[in-house]
C-alpha positions as MATLAB code, in Angstrom:
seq = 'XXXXXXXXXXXXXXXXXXXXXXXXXXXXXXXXXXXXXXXXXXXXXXXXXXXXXXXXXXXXXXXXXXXXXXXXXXXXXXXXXXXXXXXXXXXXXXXXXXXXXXXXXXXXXXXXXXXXXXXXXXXXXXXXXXXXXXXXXXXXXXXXXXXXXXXXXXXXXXXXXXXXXXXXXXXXXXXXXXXXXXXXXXXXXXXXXXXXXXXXXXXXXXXXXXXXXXXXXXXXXXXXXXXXXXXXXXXXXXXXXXXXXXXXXXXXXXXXXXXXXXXXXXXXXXXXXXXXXXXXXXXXXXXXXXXXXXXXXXXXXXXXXXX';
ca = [
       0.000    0.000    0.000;
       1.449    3.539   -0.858;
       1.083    6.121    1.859;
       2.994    8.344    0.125;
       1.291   11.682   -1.278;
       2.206   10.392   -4.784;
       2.315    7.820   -6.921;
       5.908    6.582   -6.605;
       8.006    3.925   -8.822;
       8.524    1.267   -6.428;
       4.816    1.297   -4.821;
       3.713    0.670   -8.870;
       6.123   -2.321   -9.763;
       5.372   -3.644   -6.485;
       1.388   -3.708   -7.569;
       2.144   -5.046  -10.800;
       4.343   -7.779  -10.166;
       3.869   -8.291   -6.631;
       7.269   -8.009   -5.188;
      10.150   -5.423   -4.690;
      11.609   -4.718   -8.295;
      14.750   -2.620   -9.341;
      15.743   -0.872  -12.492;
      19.490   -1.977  -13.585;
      21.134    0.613  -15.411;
      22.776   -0.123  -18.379;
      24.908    1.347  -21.073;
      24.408    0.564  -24.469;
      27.986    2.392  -26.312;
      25.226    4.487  -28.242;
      25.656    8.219  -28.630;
      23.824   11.133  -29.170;
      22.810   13.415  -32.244;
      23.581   16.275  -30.031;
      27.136   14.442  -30.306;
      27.973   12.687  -33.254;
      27.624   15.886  -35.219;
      23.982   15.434  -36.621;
      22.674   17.600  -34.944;
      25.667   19.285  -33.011;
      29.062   18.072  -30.796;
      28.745   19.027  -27.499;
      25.924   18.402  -26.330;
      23.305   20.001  -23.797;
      25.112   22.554  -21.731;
      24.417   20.120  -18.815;
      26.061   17.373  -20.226;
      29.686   16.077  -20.133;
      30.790   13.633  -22.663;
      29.978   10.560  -20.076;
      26.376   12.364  -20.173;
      23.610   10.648  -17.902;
      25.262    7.300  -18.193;
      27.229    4.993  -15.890;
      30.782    5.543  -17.912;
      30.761    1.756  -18.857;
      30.362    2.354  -22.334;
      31.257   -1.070  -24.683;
      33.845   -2.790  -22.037;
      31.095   -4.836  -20.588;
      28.515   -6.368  -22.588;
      24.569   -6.020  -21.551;
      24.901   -9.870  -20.114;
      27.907   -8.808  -17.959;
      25.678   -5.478  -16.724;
      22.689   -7.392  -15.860;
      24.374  -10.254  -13.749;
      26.393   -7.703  -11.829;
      22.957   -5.258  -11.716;
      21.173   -8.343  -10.299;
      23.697   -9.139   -7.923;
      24.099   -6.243   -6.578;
      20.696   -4.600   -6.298;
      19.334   -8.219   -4.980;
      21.821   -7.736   -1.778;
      21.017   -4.306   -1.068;
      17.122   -4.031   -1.708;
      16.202   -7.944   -1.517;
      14.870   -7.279   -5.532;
      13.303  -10.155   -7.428;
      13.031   -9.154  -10.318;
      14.188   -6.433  -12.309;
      13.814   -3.862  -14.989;
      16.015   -3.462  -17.848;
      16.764    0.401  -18.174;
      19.287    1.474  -21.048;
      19.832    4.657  -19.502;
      23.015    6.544  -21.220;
      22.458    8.321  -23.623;
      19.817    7.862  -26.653;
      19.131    4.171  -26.706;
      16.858    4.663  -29.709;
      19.540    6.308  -31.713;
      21.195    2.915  -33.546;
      19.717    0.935  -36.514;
      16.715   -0.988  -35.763;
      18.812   -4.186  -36.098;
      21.430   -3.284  -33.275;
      18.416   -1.856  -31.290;
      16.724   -5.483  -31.218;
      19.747   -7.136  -30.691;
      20.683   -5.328  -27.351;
      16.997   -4.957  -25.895;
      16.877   -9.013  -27.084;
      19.760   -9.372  -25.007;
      18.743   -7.681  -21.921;
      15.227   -9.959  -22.046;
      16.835  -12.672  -22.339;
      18.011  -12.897  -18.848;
      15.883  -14.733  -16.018;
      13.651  -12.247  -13.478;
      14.172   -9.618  -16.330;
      10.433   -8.552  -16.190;
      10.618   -5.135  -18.435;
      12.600   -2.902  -20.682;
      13.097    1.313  -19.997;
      14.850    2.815  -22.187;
      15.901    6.693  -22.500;
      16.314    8.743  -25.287;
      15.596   11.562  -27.133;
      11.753   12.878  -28.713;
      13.600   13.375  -31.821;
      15.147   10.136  -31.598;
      11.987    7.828  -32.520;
      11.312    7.121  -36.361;
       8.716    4.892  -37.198;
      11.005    1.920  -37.797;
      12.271    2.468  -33.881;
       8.606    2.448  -32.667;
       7.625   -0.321  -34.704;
       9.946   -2.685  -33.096;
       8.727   -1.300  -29.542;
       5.574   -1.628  -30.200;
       6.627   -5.277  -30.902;
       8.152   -5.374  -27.833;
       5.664   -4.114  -25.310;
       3.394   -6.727  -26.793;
       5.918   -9.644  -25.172;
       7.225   -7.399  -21.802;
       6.280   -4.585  -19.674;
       7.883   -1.540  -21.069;
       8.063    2.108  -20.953;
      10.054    4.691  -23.080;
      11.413    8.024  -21.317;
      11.782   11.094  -23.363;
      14.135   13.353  -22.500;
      12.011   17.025  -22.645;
      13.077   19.351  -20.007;
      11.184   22.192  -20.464;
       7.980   23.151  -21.932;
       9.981   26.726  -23.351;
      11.374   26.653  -26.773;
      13.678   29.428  -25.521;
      14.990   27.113  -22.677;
      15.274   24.478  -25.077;
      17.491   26.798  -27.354;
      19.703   28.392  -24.380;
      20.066   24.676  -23.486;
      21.143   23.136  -26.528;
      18.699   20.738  -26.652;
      18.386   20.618  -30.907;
      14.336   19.824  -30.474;
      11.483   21.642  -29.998;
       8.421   21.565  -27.611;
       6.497   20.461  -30.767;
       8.840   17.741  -32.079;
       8.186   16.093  -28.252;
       4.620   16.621  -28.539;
       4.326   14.584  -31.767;
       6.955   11.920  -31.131;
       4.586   11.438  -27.539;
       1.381   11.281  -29.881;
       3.156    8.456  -32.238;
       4.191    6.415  -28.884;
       1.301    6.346  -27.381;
      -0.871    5.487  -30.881;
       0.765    2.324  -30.350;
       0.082    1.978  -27.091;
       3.741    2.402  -24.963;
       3.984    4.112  -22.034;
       6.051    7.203  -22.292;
       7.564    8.790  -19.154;
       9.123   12.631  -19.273;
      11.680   14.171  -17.598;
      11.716   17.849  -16.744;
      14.822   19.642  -15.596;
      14.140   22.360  -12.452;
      16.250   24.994  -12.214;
      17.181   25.651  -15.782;
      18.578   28.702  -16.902;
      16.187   31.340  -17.544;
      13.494   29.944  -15.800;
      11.199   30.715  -12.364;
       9.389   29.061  -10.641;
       6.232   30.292  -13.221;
       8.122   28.453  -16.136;
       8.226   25.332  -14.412;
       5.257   25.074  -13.133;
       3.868   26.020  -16.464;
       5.757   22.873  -17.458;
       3.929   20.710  -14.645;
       0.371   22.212  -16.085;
       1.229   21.189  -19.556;
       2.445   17.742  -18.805;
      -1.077   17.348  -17.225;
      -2.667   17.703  -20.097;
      -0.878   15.467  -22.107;
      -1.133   11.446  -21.898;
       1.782   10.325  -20.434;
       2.038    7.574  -17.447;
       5.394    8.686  -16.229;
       7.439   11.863  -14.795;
      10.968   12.302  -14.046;
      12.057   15.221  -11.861;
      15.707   16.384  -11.941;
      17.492   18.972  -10.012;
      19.860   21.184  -12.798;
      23.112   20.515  -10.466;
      26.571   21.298  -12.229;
      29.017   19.088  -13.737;
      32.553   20.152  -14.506;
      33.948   20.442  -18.171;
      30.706   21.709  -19.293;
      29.112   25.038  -20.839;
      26.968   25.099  -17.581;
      30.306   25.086  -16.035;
      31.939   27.460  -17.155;
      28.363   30.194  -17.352;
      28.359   29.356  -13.201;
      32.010   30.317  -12.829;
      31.692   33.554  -14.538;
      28.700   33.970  -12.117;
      25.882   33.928  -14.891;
      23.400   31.213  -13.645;
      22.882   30.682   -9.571;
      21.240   26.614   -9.019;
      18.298   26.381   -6.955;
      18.872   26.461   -3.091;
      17.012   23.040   -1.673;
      14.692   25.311    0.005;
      13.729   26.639   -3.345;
      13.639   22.708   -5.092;
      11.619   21.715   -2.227;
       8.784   24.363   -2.199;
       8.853   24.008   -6.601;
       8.602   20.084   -6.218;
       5.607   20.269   -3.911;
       3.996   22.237   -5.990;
       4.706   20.392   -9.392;
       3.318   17.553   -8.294;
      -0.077   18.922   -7.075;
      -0.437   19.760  -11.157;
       0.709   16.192  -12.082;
      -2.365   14.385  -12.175;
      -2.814   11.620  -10.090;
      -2.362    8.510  -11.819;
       1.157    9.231  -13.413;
       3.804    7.431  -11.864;
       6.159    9.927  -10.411;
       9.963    7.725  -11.705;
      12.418   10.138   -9.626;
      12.263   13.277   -7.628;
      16.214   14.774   -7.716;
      18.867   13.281   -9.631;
      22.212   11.375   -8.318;
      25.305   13.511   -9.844;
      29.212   12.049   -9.721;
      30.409   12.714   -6.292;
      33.525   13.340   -8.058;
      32.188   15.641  -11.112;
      29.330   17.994   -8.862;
      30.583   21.845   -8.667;
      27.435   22.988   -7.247;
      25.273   22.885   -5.541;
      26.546   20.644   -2.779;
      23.574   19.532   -1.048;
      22.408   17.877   -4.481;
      24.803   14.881   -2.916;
      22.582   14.554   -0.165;
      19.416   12.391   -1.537;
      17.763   11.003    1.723;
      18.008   14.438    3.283;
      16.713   16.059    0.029;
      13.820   13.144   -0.540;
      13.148   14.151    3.641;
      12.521   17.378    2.952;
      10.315   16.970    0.071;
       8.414   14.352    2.323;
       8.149   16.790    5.182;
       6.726   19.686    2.938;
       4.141   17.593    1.240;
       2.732   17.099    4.674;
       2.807   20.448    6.274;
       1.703   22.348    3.431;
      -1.084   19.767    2.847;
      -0.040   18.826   -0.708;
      -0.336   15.611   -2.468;
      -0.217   14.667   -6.087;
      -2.871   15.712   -8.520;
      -4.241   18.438   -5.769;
      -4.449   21.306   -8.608;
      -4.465   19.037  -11.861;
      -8.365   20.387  -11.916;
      -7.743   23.806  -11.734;
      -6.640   25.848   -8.018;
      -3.107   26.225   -7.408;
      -0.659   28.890   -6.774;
];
C-alpha cells in the first residue's frame, strides 16, 4: 500500500508484479545526435561527454551489466526481479537491427520482467517504434523522453536541438501504439522561475503520459553550464527553493502518473554545485516533510486551483 502523497516507482512495480523490483542501469555504447555531429558536438550545456550514463560504455557487454545489476541490487534491496533500463544516452539512436539485438539481449536474462529505455523525442522514427511496439506486446515496457522544459527558448539556451512540438508529436506516435512514455523535466534551468516550471507541470497534465521524471539542474565540470556558473551567470536552486517548486509540481501532475524520480544522483567526483544535491535522503526528507505540512499531495491542482 502507498502512503505516500504520490504515486511513486517502487509502490507501482510492487502492484504489478507483486514483489520489490529494481531498475538496472545499463549502457548501451550508443551516442547522441547532439554528439555525433547530426545535430551538433557538445551536447546540452548540462552534459559532459559521459552524459547521464554509468561511464561503462562497450567494455562490458549487456549480459555482464545485468548479472552484476542483479547481484548487486538483490543484496542491497532484496529485488526479485528487475527492470532493464538502457539509460546513457539515446538508446533509440542505432539501426533498428542493433536496437533489437541489445533490448533481445537484456530480455533474455531470467527475473528480467521489463525494458526502460531513454532517449531523445527526436530520436523515434517509425522503424524504432515499430519494433517497440513489438516489444511491449511480449514485456512490460516504458520509453522516457528526455524534454526538459515546456519553453522553446529554454530548449534553445540549453542546446537541446528539439522543440516543444517535435516532443509533442513523437509522444502522440508512442502512445498510438500503445507504450507508455515517461518525461523528464529539468528544475532549475537557466532562464526559468518558478512560473516556467510550473507552467511545465500544467502542460504535462494535459498530455497522456504515465510517467514523470524530476531532476534537479546541479553542475558538472567540463561543461558550458560550467563554465556560465564560474563567470557567475546562472545561480542553481537552493534546496529550500527545489523543495517548495517540487511540492507544488506535483499537485499539477495528475494523479495517476507514476512519479519515476524526484532529484537526480550527480558524480560525487564531477558535482561543482550545488553541494547539497549529494545529499538524496536528506533532500527526498525534505520533500516528504513539505508535502505534509503544506497539505499537498499529487494531482491536488491538476483540476484547476493552485498557486
Amino acid at each position: 500500500m502507498n502512503t505516500r502523497r504520490y504515486r511513486d516507482l517502487n509502490s507501482h512495480l510492487r502492484e504489478r508484479f507483486g514483489c520489490r523490483v529494481q531498475r538496472i542501469a545499463l549502457d548501451a555504447g550508443l551516442t547522441c545526435p547532439n554528439r555525433d555531429g547530426t545535430k551538433g558536438k557538445n551536447g546540452c550545456i548540462y552534459c559532459n561527454p559521459r552524459g547521464s550514463g554509468t561511464g561503462r560504455g562497450a567494455s562490458m557487454t549487456i549480459t555482464q551489466q545485468i548479472l552484476l545489476g542483479k547481484e548487486r541490487l538483490a543484496r542491497r534491496y532484496k529485488a526479485k526481479k528487475f527492470i532493464a533500463y538502457f539509460q546513457s544516452f539515446s538508446n533509440t539512436y542505432a539501426p533498428v537491427e542493433r536496437l533489437e539485438s541489445l533490448y533481445r539481449e537484456a530480455l533474455d536474462h531470467r527475473d528480467i520482467v521489463g525494458l526502460a529505455i531513454g532517449t531523445r523525442p527526436d530520436c523515434a522514427p517509425p522503424p524504432v517504434l515499430d519494433l517497440l511496439e513489438e516489444l511491449n506486446k511480449e514485456t512490460y515496457l516504458w520509453v522516457e523522453y528526455g524534454l526538459q522544459s515546456i519553453h522553446d527558448a529554454t530548449l534553445k539556451l540549453i542546446n537541446r536541438g528539439h522543440t516543444f512540438q517535435d516532443f509533442l508529436r513523437t509522444v502522440e506516435k508512442t502512445r498510438r501504439r500503445g507504450i507508455e512514455v515517461v518525461v523528464h523535466v529539468i528544475l532549475g534551468l537557466p532562464g526559468e522561475g518558478k512560473k516556467e516550471m510550473l507552467a511545465t507541470a500544467r502542460a504535462l497534465g494535459e498530455l497522456d503520459i504515465q510517467g514523470v521524471k524530476l531532476h534537479l539542474l546541479y553542475v558538472i565540470q567540463g561543461t558550458p553550464l560550467a563554465r556560465i556558473y564560474q563567470q557567475g551567470s546562472y545561480r542553481c536552486l537552493t534546496r529550500e527553493e527545489y523543495v517548495d517548486i517540487v511540492g507544488e509540481f506535483l499537485a499539477l501532475l495528475p494523479p495517476h502518473v507514476v512519479i519515476h524520480r524526484l532529484t537526480g544522483d550527480p558524480h560525487p567526483q564531477e558535482l561543482l554545485a550545488p553541494a547539497w544535491a549529494l545529499e538524496k535522503q536528506a533532500n527526498l526528507a525534505a520533500i516528504h516533510r513539505s508535502l505534509e505540512e503544506r497539505d499537498l499531495w499529487q494531482g491536488k491542482w491538476c483540476k484547476g486551483g493552485g498557486p
